[in-house]
PDB file as gemmi writes it, atoms N, CA and C in Angstrom:
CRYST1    1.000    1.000    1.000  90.00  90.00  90.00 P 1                      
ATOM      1  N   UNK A   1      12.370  -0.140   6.348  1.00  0.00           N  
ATOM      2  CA  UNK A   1      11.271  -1.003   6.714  1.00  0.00           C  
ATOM      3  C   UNK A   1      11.449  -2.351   6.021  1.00  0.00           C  
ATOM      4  N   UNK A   2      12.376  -3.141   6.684  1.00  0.00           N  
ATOM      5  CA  UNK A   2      12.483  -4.242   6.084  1.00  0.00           C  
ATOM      6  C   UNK A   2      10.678  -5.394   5.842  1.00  0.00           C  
ATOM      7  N   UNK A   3      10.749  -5.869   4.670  1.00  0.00           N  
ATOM      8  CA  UNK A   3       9.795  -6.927   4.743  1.00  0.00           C  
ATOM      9  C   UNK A   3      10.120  -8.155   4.949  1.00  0.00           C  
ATOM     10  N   UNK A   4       9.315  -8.839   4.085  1.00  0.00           N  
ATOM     11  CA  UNK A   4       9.469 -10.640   4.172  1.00  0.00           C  
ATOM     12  C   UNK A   4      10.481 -10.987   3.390  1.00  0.00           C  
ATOM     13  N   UNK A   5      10.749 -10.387   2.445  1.00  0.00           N  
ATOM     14  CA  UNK A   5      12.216 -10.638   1.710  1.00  0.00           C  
ATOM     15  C   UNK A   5      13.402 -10.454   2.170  1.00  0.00           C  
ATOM     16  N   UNK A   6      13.518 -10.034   3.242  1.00  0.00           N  
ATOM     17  CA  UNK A   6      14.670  -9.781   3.744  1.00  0.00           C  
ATOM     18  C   UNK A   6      15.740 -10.702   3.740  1.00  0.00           C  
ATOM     19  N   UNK A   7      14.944 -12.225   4.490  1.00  0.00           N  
ATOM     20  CA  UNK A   7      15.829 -13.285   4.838  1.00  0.00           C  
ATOM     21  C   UNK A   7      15.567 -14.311   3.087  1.00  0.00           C  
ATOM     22  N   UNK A   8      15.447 -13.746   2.348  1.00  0.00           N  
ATOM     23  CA  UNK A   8      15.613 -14.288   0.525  1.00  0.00           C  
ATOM     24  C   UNK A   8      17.087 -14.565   0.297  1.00  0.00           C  
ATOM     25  N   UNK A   9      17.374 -15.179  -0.316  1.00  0.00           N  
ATOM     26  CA  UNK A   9      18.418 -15.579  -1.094  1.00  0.00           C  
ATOM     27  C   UNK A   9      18.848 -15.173  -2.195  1.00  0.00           C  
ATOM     28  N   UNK A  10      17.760 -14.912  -2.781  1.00  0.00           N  
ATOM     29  CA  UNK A  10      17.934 -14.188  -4.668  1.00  0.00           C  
ATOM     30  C   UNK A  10      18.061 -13.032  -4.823  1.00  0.00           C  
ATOM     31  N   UNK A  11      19.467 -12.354  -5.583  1.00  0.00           N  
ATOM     32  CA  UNK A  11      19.768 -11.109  -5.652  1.00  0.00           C  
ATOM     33  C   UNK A  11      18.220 -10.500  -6.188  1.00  0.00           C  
ATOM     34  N   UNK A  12      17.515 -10.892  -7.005  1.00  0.00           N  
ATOM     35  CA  UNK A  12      16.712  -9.995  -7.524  1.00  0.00           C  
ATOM     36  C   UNK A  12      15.640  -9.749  -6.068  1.00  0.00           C  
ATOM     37  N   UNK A  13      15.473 -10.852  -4.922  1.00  0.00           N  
ATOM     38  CA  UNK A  13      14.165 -10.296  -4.263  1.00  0.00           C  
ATOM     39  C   UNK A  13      15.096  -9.381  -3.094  1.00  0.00           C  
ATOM     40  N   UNK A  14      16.211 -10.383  -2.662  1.00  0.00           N  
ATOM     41  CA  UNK A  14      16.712  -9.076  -1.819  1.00  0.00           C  
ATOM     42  C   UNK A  14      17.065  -7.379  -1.910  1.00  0.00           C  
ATOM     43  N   UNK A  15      16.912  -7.537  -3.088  1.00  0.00           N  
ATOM     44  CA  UNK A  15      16.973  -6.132  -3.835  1.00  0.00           C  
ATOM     45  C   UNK A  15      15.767  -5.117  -3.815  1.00  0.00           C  
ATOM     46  N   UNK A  16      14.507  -5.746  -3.253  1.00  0.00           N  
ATOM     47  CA  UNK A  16      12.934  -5.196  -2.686  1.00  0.00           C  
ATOM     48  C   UNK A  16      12.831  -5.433  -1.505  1.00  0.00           C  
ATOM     49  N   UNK A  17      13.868  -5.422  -1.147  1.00  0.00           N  
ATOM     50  CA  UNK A  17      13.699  -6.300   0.907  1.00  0.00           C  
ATOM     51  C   UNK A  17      13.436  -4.972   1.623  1.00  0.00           C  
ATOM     52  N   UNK A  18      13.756  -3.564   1.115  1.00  0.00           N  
ATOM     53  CA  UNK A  18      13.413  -2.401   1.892  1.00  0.00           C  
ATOM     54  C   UNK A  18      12.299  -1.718   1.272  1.00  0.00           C  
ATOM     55  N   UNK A  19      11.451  -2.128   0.364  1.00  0.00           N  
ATOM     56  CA  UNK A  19      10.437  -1.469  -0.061  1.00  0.00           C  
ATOM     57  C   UNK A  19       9.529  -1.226   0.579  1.00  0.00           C  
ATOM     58  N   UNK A  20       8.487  -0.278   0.832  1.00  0.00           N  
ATOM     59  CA  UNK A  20       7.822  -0.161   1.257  1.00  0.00           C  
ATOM     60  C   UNK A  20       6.674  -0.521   0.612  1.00  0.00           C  
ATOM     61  N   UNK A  21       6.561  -2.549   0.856  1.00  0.00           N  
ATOM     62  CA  UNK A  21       5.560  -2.859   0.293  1.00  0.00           C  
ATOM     63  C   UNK A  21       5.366  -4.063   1.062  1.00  0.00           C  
ATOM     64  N   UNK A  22       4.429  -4.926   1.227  1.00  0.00           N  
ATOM     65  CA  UNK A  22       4.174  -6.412   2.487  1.00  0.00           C  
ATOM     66  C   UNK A  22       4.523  -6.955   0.687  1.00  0.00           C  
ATOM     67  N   UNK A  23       6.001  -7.247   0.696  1.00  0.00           N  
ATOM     68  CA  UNK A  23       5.997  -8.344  -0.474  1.00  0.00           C  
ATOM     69  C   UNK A  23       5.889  -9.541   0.316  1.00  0.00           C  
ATOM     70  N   UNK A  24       5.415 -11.172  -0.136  1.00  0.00           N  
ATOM     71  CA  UNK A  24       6.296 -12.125   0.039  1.00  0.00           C  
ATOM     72  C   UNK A  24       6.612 -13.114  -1.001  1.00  0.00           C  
ATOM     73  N   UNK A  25       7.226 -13.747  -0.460  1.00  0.00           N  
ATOM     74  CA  UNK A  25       8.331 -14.651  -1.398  1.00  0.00           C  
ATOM     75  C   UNK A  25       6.997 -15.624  -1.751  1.00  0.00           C  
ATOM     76  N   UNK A  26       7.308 -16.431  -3.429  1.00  0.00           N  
ATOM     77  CA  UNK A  26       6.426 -17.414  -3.267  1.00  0.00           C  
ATOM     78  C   UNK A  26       6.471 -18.524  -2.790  1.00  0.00           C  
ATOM     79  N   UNK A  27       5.156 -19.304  -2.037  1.00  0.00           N  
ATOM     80  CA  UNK A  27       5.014 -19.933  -1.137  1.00  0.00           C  
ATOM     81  C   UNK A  27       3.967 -20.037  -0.644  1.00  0.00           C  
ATOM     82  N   UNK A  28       3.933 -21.299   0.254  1.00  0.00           N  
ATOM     83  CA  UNK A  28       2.113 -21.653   1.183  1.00  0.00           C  
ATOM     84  C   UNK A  28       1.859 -20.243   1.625  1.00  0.00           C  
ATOM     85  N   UNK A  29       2.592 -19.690   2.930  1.00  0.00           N  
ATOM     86  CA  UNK A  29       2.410 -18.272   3.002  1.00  0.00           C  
ATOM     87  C   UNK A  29       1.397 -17.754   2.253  1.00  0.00           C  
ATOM     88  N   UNK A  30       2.130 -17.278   1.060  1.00  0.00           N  
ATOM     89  CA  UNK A  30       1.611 -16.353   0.145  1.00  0.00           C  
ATOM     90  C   UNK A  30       0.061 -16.610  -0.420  1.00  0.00           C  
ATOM     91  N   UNK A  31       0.117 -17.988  -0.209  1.00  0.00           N  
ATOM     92  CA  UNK A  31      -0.790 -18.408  -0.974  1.00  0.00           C  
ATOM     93  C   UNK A  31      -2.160 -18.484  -0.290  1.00  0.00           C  
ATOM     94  N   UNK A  32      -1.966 -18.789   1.344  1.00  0.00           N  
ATOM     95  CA  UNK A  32      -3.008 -18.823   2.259  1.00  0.00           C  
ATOM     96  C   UNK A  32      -3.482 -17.037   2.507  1.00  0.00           C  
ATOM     97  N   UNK A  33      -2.369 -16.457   1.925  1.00  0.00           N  
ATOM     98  CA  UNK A  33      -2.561 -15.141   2.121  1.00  0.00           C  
ATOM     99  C   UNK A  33      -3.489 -14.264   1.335  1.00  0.00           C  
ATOM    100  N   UNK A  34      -3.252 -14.985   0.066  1.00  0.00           N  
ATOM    101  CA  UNK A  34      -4.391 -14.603  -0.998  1.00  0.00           C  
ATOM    102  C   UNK A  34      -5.706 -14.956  -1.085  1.00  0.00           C  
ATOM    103  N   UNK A  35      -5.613 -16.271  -0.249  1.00  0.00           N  
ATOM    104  CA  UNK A  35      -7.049 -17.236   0.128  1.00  0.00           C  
ATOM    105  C   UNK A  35      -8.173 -16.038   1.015  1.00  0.00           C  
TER     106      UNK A  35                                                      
END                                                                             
């Protein structure tokens, strides 16, 4: 179940890109998401 990390760049987030969790990267996204 890929998430939003998938298309990341950084070994450490692509490394949670199959978790079974709605991660996302930080960002407006994230941020309107928390709003």
């Amino acid at each position: 179940m890929p998430n939003r990390l998938i298309n990341e760049t950084s070994p450490y987030l692509l490394q949670h890109a199959n978790n079974p969790v709605d991660w996302y990267p930080w960002g407006e996204e994230a941020l309107e998401r928390a709003r």
